[in-house]
N, C-alpha and C positions, 0 to 999 in steps of 0.2 A: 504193228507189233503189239503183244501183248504181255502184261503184266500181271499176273496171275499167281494169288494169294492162299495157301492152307496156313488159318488164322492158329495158334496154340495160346497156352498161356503165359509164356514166357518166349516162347522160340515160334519161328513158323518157317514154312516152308515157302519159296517163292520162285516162279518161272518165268524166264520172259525168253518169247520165240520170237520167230523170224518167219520168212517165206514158209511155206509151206508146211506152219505150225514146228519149223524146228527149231527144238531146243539153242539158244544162245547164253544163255546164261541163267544157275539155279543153285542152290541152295537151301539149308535150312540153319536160320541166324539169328541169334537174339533179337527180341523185338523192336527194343530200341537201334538198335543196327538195322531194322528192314525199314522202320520209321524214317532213319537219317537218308537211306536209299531211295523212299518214294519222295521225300521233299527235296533231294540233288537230281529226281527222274532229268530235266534237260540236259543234266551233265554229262547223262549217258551219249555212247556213240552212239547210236542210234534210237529214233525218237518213238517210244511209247507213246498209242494214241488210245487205249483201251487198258482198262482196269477191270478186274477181275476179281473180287473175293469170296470163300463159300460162307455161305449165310447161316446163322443157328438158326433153328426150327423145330418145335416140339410136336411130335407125332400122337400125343397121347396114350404111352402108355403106363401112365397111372403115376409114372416112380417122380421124384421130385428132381428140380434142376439143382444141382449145387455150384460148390462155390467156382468149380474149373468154368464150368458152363459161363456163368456171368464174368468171368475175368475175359474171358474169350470174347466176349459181347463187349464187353468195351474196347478190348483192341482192334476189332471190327470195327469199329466206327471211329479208332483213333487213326487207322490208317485209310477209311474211306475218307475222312476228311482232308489227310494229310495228301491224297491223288486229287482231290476237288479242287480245279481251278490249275492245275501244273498235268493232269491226262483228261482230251476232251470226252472220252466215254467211259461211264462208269456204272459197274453191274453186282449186284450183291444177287450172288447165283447157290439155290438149292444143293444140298446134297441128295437131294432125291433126282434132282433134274441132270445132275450128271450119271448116276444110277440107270434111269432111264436113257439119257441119250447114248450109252456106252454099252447099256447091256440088257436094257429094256426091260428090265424088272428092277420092283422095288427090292426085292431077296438080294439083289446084288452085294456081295462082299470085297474088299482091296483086291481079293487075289483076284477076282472076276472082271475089276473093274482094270486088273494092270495086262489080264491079260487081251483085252480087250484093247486095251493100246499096242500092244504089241503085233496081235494079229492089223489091224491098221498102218501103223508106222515100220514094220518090220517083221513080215510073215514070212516063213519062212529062214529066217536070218538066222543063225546058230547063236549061243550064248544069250539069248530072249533078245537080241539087237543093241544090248551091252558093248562085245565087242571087247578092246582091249588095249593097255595104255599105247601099246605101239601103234595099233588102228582102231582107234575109238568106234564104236557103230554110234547110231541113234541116241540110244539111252546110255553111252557111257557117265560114268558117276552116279543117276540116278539110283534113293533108298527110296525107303516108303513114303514118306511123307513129299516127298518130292513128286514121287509119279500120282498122287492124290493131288497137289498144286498144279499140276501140267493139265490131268485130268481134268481139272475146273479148266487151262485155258482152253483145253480143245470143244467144253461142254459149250461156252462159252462163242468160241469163233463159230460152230455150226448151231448154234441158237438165235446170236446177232449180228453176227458176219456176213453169213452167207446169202448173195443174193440170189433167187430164181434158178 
């Protein structure tokens, strides 16, 4: 299973799947609340063996990082610590590398990259694989920042995961 992080600066979004990359449980919850959640991870039903978070990265173009950028940098690394030693594998994964594994260009935007999960997880499916409170599909509950966090775990499962 995977635990799978979009880092903010106060809030972030988090997924953790099951079998066949599905969705088990997600959100997006103050940080301190995703903190208390990565260091109780054994308490969960089921045991996380993989961690997941998207990495900052500066592409160079020209403009300066401010202050959102570096607050995000450090909760990056307050919850990469906080997985160390409590989930045995741990991955600080690009936003270009999900980009690419999703839609294979760097031009890729959320809309491209969510619908890119959909066509995968749920082609065909009416309501983009949403679904509904009486019959949940795939991505029932899933907003933005969430199908960006999942997106990392799946970048993530077919980058490290997968064997042969």
């Amino acid at each position: 299973m995977i635990l799978a992080v979009d880092p903010g600066t106060s809030e972030s979004a988090y997924v953790i799947t099951g079998k066949k990359l599905k969705p088990l449980e997600f959100g997006k919850v103050d940080n301190y609340e995703l903190l208390k959640l990565i260091e109780c991870i054994g308490g969960r039903p089921y045991m996380v063996n993989h961690f997941a978070i998207e990495m900052i990265a500066h592409y160079g173009s020209g403009m300066p990082a401010g202050r959102e950028v570096f607050d995000t940098c450090v909760w990056i690394g307050r919850f990469y610590q906080a997985a160390c030693g409590r989930v045995p594998r741990l991955a600080l994964v690009y936003r270009k590398d999900v980009k690419m594994n999703l839609c294979q260009s760097m031009k890729a935007k959320d809309s491209n990259i969510i619908q890119a999960l959909i066509d995968r997880f749920a082609y065909g499916v009416p309501n983009r694989g949403k679904g509904s409170k009486k019959n949940p599909g795939w991505f029932y509950g899933f907003k933005k920042d969430i199908w960006q966090a999942y997106a990392l775990a799946v970048t993530y499962y077919d980058l490290y995961c997968k064997e042969g």
